[in-house]
DRENPA-3360 file (N, C-alpha, C; in nm, 2 decimals, always signed):
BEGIN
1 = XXXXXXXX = +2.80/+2.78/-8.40/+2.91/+2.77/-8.50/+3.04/+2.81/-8.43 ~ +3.14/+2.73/-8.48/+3.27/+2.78/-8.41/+3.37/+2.86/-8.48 ~ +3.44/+2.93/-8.45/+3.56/+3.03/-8.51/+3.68/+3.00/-8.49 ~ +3.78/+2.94/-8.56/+3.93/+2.97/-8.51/+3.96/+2.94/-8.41 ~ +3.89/+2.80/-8.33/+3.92/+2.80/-8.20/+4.05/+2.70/-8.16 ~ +4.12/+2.75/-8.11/+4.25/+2.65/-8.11/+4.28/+2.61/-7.91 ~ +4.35/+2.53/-7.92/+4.34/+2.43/-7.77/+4.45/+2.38/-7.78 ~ +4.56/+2.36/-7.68/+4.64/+2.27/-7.63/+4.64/+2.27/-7.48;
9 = XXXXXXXX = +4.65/+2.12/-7.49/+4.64/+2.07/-7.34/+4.74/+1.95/-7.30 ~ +4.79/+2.00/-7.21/+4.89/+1.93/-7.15/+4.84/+1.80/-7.07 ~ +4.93/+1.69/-7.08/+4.90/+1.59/-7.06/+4.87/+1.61/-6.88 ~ +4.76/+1.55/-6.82/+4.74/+1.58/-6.64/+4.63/+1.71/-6.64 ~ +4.65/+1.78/-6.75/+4.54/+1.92/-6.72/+4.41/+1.89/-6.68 ~ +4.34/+1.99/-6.58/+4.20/+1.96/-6.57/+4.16/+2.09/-6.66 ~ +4.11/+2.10/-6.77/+4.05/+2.25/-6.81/+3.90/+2.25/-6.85 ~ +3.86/+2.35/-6.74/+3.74/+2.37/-6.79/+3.70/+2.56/-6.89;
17 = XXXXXXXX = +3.57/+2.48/-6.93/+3.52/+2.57/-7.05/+3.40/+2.62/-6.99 ~ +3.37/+2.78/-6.96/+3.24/+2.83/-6.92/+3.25/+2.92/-7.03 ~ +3.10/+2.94/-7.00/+3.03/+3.06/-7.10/+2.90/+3.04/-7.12 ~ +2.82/+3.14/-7.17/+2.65/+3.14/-7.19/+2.62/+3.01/-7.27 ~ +2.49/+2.97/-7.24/+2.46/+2.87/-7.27/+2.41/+2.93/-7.45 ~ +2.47/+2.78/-7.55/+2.47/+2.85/-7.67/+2.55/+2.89/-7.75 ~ +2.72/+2.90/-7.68/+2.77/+3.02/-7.74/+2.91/+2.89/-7.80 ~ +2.87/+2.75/-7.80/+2.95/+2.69/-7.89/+3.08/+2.57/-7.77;
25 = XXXXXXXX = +3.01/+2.58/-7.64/+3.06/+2.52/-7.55/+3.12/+2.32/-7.57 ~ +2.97/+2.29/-7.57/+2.92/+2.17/-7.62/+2.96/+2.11/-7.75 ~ +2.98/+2.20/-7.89/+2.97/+2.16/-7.97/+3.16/+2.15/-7.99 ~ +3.17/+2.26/-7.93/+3.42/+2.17/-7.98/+3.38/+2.12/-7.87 ~ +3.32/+2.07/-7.78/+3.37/+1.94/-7.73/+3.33/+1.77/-7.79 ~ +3.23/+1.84/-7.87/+3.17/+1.73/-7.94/+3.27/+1.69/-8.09 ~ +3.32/+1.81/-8.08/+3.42/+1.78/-8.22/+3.54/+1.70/-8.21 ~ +3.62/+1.75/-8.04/+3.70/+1.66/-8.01/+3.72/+1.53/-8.04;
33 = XXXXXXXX = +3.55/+1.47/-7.99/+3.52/+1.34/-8.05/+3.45/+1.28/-8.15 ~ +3.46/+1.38/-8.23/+3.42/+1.37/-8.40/+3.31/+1.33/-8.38 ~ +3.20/+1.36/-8.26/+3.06/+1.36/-8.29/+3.00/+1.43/-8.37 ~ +3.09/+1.56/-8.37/+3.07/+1.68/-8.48/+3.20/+1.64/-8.56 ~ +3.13/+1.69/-8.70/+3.28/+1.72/-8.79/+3.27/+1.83/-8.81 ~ +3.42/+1.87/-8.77/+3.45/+2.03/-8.80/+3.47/+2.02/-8.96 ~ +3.44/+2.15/-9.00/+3.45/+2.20/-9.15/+3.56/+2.22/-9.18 ~ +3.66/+2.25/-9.11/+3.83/+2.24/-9.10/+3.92/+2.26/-8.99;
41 = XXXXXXXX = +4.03/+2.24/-9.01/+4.16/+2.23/-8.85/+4.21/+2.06/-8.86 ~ +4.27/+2.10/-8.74/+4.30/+1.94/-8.75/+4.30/+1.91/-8.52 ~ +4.27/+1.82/-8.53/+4.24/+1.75/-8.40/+4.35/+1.65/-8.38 ~ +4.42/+1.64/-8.27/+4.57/+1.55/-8.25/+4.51/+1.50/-8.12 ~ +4.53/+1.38/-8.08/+4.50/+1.31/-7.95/+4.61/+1.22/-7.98 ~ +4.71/+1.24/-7.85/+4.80/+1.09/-7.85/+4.87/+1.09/-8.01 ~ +4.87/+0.99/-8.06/+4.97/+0.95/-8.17/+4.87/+1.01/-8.29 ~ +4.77/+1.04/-8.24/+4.65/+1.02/-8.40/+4.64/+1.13/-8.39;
49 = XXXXXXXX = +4.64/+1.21/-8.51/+4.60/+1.32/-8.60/+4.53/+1.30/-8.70 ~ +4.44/+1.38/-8.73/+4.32/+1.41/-8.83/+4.32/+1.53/-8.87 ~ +4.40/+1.59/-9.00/+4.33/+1.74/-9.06/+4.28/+1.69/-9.14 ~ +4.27/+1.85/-9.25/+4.18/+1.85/-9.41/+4.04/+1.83/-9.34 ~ +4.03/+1.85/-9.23/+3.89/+1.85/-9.18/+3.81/+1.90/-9.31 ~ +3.71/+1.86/-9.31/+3.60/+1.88/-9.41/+3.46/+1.80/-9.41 ~ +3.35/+1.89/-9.33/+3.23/+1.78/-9.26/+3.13/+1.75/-9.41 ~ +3.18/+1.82/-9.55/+3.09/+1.80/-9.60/+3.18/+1.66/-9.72;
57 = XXXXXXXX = +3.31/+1.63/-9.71/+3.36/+1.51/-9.74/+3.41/+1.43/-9.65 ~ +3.36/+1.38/-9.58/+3.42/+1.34/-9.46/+3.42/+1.18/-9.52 ~ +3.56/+1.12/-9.56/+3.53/+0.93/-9.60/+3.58/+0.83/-9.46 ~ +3.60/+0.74/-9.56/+3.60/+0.64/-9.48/+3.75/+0.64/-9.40 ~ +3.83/+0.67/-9.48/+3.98/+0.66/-9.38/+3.97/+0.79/-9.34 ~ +3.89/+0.90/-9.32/+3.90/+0.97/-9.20/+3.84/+0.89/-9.12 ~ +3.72/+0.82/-9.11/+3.67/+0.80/-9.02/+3.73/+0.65/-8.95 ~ +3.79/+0.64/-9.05/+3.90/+0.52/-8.95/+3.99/+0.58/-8.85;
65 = XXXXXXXX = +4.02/+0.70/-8.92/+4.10/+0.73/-8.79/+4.02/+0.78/-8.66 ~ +3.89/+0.87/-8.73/+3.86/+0.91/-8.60/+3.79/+0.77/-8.55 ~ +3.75/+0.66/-8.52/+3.77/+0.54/-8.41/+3.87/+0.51/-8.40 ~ +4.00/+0.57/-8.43/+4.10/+0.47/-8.38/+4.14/+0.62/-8.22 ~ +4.14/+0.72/-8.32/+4.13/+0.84/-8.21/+3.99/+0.82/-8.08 ~ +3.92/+0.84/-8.09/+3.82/+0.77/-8.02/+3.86/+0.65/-7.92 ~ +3.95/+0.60/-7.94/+3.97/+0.53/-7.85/+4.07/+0.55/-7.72 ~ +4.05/+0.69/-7.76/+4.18/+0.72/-7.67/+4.06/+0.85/-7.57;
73 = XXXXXXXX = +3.94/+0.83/-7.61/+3.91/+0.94/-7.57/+3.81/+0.90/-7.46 ~ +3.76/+0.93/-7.34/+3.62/+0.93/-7.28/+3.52/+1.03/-7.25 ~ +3.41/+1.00/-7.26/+3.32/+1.10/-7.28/+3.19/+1.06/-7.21 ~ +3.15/+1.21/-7.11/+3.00/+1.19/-6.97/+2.95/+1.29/-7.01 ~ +2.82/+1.24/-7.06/+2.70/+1.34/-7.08/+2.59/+1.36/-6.96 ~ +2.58/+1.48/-6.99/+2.46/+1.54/-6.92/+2.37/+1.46/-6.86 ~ +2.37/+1.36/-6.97/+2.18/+1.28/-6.94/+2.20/+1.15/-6.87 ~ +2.35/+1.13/-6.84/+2.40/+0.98/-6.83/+2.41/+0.85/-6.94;
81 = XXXXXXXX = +2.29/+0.88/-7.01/+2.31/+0.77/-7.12/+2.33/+0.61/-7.07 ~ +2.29/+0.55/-6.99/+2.34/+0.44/-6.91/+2.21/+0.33/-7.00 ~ +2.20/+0.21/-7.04/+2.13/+0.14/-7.10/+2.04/+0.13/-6.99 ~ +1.90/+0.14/-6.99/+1.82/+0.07/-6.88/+1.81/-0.04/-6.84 ~ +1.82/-0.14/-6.93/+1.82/-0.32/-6.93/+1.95/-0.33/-6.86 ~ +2.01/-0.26/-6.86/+2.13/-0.34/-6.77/+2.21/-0.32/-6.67 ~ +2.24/-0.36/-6.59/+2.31/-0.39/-6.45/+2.40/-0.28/-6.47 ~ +2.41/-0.20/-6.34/+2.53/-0.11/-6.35/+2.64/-0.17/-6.42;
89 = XXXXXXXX = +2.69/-0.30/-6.36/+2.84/-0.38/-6.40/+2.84/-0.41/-6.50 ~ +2.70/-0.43/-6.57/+2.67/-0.46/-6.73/+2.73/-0.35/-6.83 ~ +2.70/-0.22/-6.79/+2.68/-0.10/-6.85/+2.86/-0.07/-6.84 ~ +2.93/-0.07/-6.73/+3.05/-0.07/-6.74/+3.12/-0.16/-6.81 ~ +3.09/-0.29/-6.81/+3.16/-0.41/-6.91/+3.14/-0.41/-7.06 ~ +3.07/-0.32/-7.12/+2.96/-0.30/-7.25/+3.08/-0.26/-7.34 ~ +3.15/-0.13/-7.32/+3.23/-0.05/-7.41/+3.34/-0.17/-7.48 ~ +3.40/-0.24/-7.33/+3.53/-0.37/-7.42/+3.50/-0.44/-7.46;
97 = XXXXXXXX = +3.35/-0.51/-7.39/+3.36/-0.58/-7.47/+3.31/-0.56/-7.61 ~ +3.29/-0.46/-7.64/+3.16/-0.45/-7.74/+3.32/-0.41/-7.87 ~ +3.44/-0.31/-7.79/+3.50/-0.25/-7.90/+3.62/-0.34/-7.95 ~ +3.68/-0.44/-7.78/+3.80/-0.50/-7.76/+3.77/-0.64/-7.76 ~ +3.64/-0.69/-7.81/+3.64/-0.80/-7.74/+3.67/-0.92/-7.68 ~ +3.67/-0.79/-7.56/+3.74/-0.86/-7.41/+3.64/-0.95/-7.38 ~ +3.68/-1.07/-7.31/+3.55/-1.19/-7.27/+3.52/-1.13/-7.07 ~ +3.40/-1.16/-7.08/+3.32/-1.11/-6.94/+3.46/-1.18/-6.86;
105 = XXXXXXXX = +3.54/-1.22/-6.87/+3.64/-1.29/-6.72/+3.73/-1.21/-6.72 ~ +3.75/-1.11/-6.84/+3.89/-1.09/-6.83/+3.86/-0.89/-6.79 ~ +3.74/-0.87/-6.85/+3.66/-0.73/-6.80/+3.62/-0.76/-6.68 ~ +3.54/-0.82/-6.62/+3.45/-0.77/-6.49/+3.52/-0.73/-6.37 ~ +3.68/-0.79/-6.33/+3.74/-0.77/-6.22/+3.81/-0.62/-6.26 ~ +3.81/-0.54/-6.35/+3.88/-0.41/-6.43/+3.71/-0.32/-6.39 ~ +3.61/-0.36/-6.40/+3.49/-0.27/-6.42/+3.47/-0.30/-6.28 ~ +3.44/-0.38/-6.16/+3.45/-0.37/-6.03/+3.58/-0.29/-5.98;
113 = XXXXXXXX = +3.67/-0.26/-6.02/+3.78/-0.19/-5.99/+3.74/-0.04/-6.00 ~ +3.67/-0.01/-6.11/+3.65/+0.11/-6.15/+3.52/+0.20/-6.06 ~ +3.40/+0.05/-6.05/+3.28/+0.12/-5.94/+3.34/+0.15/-5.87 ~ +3.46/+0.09/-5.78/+3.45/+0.08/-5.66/+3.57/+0.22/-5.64 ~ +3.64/+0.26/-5.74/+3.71/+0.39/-5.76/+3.57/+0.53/-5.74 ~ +3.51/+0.52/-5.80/+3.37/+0.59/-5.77/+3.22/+0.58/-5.70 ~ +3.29/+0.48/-5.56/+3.23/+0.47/-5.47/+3.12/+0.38/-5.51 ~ +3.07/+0.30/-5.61/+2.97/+0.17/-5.64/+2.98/+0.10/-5.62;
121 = XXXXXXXX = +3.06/+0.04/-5.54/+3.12/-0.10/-5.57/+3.05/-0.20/-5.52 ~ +2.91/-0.07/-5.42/+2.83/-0.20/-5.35/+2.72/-0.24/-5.47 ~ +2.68/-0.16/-5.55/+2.60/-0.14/-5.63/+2.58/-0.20/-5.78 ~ +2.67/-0.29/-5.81/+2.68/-0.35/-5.91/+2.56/-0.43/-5.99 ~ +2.49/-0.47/-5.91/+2.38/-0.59/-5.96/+2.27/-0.51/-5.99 ~ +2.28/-0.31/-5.91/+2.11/-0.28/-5.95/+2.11/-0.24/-6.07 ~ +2.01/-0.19/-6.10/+1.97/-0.14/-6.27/+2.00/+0.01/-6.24 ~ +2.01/+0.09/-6.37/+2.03/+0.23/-6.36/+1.88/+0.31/-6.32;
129 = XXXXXXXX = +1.75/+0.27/-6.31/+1.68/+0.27/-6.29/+1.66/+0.34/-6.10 ~ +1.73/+0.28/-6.03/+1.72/+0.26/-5.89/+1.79/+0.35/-5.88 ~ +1.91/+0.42/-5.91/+1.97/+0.48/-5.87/+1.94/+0.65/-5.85 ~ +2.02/+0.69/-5.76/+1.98/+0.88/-5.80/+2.09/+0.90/-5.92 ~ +2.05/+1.04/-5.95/+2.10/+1.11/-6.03/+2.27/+1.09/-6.00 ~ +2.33/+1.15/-5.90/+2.44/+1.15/-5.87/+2.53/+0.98/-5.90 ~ +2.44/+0.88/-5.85/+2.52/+0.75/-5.89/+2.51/+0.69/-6.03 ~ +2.42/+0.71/-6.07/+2.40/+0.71/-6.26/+2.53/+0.80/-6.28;
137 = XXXXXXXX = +2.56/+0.94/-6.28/+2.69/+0.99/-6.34/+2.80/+0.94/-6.33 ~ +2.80/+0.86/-6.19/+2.94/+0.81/-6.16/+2.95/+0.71/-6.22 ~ +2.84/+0.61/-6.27/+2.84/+0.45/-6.30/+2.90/+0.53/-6.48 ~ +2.82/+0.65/-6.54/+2.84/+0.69/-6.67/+3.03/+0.71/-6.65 ~ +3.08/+0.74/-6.56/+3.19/+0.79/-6.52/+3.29/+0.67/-6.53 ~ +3.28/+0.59/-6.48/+3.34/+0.46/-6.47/+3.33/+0.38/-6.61 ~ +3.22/+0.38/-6.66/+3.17/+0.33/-6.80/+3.30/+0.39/-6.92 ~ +3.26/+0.51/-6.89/+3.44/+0.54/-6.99/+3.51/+0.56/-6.98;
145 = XXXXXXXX = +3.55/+0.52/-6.80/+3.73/+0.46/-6.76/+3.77/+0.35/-6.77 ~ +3.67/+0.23/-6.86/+3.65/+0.12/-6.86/+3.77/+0.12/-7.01 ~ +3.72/+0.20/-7.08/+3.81/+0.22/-7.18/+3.94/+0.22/-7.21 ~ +3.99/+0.28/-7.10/+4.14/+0.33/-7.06/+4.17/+0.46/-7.10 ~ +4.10/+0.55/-7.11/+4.13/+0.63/-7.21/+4.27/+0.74/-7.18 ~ +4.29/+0.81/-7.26/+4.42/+0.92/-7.24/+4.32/+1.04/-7.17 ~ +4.21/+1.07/-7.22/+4.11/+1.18/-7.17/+3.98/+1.17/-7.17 ~ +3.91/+1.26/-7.07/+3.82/+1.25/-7.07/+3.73/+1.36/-7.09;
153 = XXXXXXXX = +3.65/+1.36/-7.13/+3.58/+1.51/-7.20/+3.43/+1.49/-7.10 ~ +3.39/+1.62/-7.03/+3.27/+1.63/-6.94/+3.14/+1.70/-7.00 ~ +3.04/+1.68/-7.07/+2.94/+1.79/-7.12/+2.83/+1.82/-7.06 ~ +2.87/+1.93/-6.97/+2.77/+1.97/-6.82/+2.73/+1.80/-6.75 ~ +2.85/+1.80/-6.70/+2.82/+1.65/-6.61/+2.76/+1.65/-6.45 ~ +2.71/+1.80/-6.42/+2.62/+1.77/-6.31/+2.51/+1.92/-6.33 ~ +2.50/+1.97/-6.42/+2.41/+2.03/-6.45/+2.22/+1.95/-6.42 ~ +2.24/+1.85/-6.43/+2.12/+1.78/-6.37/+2.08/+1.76/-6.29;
161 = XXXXXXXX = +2.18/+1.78/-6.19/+2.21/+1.73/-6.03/+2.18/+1.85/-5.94 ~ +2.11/+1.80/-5.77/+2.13/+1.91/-5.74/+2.27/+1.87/-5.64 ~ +2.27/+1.99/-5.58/+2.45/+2.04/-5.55/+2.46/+1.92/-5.44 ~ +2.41/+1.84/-5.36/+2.48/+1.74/-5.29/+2.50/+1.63/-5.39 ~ +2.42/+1.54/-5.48/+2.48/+1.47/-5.55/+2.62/+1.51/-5.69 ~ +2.57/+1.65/-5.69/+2.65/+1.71/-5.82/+2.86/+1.72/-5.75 ~ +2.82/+1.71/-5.62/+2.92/+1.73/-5.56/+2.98/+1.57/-5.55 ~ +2.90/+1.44/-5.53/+2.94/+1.33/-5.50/+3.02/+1.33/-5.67;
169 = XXXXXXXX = +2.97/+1.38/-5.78/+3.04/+1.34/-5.89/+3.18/+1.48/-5.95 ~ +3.17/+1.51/-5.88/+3.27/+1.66/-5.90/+3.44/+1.60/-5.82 ~ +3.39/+1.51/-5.70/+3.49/+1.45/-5.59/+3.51/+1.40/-5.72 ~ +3.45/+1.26/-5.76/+3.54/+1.19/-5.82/+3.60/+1.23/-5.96 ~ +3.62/+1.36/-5.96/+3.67/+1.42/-6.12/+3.75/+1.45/-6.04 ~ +3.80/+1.52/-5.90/+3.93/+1.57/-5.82/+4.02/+1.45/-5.81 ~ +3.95/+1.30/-5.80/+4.05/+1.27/-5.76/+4.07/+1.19/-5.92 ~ +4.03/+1.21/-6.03/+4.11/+1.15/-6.12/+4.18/+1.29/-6.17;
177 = XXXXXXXX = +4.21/+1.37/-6.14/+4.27/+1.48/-6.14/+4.37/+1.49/-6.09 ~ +4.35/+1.42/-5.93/+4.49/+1.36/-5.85/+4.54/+1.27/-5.92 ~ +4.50/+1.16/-5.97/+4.55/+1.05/-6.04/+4.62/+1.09/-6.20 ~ +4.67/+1.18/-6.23/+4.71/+1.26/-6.34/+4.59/+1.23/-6.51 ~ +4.49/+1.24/-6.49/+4.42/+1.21/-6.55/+4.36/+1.34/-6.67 ~ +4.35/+1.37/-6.78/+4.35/+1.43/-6.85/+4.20/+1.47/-6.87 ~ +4.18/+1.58/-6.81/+4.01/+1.66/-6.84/+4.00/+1.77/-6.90 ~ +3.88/+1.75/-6.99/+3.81/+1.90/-7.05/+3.68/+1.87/-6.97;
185 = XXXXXXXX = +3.65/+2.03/-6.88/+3.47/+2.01/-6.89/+3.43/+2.10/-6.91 ~ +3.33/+2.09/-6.97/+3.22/+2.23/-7.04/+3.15/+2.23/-6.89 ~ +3.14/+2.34/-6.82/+3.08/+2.38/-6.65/+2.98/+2.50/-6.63 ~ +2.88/+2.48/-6.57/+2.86/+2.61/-6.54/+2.84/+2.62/-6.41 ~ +2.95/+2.52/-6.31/+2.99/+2.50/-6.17/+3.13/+2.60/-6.18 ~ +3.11/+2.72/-6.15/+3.19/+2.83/-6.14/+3.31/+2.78/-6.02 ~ +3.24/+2.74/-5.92/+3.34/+2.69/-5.79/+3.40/+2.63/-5.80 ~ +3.33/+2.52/-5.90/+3.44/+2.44/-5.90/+3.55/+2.45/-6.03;
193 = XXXXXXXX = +3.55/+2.53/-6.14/+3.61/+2.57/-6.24/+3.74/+2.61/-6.18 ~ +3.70/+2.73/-6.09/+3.78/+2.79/-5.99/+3.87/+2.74/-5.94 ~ +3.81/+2.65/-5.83/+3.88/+2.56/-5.78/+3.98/+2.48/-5.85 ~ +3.94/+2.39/-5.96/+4.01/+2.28/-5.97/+4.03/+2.28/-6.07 ~ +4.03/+2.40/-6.14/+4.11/+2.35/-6.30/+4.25/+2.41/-6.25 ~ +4.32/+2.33/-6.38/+4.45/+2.46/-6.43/+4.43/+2.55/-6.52 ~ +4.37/+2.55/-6.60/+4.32/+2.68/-6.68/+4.21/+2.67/-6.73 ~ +4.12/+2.76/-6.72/+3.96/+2.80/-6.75/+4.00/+2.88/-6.87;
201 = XXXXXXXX = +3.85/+2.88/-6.99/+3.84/+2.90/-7.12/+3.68/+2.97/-7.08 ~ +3.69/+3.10/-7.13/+3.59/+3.15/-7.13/+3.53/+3.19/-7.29 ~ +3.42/+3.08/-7.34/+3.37/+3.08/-7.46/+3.26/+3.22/-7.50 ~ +3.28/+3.25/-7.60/+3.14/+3.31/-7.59/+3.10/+3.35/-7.80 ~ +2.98/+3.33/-7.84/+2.96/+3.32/-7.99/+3.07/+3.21/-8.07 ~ +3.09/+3.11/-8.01/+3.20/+3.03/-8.10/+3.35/+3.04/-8.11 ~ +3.42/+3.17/-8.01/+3.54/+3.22/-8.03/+3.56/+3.20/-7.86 ~ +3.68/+3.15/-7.90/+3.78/+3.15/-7.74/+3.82/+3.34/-7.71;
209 = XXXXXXXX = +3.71/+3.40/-7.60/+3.74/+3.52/-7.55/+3.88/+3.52/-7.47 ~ +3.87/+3.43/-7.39/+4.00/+3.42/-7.25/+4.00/+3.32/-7.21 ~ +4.18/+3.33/-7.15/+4.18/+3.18/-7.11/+4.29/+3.21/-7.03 ~ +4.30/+3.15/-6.89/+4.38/+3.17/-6.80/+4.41/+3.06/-6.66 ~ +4.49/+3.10/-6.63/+4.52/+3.07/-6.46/+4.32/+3.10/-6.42 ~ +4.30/+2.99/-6.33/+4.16/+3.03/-6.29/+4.13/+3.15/-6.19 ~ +4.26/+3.18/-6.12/+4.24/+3.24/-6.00/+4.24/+3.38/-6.04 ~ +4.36/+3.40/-6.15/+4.37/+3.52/-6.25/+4.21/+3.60/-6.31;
217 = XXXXXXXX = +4.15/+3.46/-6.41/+4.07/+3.52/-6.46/+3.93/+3.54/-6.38 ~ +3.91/+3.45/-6.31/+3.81/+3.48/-6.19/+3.81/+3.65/-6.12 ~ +3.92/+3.66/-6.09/+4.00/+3.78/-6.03/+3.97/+3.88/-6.06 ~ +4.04/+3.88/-6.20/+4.04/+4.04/-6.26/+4.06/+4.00/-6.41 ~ +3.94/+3.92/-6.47/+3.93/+3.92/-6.64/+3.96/+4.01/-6.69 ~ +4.02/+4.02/-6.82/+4.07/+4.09/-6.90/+3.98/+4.12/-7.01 ~ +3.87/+4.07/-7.05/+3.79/+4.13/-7.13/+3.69/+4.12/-7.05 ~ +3.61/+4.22/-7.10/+3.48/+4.29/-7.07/+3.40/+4.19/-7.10;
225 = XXXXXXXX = +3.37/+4.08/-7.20/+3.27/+4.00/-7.22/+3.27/+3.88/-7.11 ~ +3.39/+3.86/-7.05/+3.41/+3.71/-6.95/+3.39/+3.83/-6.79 ~ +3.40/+3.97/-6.76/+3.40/+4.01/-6.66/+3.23/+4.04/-6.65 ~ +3.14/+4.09/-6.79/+3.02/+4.06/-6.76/+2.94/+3.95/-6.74 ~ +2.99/+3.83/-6.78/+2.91/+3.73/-6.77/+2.98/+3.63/-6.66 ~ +3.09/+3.66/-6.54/+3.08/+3.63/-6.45/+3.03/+3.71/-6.36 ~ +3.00/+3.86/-6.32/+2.96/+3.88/-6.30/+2.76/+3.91/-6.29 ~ +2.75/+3.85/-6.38/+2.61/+3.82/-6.43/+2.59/+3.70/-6.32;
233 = XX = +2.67/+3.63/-6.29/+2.66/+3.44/-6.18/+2.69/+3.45/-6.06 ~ +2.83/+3.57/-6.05/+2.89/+3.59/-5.92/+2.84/+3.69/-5.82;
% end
């Protein structure tokens, strides 16, 4: 369950979210994209706003907005989620055509553009099947840059991985980071929180404990609950 938790993010930010597993990480990131409905607040992406949240009336012109919000948004799960039946290039061309329908001529040279942004580009014809762990993330990665989105939301996107492929998909979050690209990730990649965010959010029972410069709160945390539970890792 979440508390009062409020967020602004500037357009280009990389921010990531740590904290014990449990403590409500996953779930406002899931709300962002109205996989969850919050019980109340209001959620703004780009031009679209949605309050009067309420998950136990939730109608239809809210839910028009949240797909029109949705569309602004991209989202890499943990598990990859990649269709098995289909061709990596398939699984990238799926979202337009499926939301914009865009015709396969006018997507496939946009979704070859995007493998080959995350190093696939030789890989297009295999199935998700053949691949390791690390190139499934990236194909999931590209899948919802296919969209265009304004942001992209991460939920433990190499927690599955071990650390040489988790690292092949961490590069290509730095450099859409370079490319001013707009990230939240839920992490429990400390180094790389460190490293590469602009501000880290340390979660814990549903409430935003701290939130800082990464170098700051890594450093010398300000509460006791983010200094013992990095130190608990560090």
């Amino acid at each position: 369950m979440l508390h009062d938790m409020s967020l602004c993010v500037k357009r280009g930010d990389l921010i990531s979210i740590i904290g014990p597993s449990g403590c409500g990480k996953s779930t406002f990131l899931r709300c962002l994209n109205f996989l969850e409905i919050p019980d109340s607040g209001t959620i703004r992406i780009r031009d679209v706003e949605i309050d009067k949240l309420d998950g136990q009336n939730w109608n239809r012109a809210q839910e028009r907005r949240a797909h029109k919000l949705r569309a602004h948004v991209g989202m890499v799960f943990q598990s990859f989620n990649l269709f098995p039946h289909r061709t990596v290039l398939d699984n990238v061309m799926m979202a337009p055509r499926a939301v914009k329908n865009a015709s396969p001529s006018e997507i496939e040279p946009l979704a070859r553009s995007l493998l080959a942004k995350v190093g696939l580009e030789g890989l297009a014809a295999r199935y998700p099947a053949t691949l390791s762990g690390g190139q499934q993330q990236r194909a999931a990665i590209a899948r919802a840059l296919a969209m265009k989105p304004a942001v992209m939301l991460y939920d433990e996107p190499t927690s599955a991985l071990d650390p040489e492929l988790a690292e092949e998909v961490l590069q290509v979050m730095r450099r859409l980071d370079e490319e001013g690209m707009t990230q939240i990730v839920v992490t429990h990649d400390m180094r790389f929180a460190r490293a590469a965010s602009d501000r880290v959010l340390y979660v814990e029972g549903g409430r935003i404990i701290e939130s800082g410069d990464p170098e700051e709160l890594f450093a010398a945390p300000e509460d006791q609950r983010t200094r013992r539970f990095l130190r608990s890792l560090l």
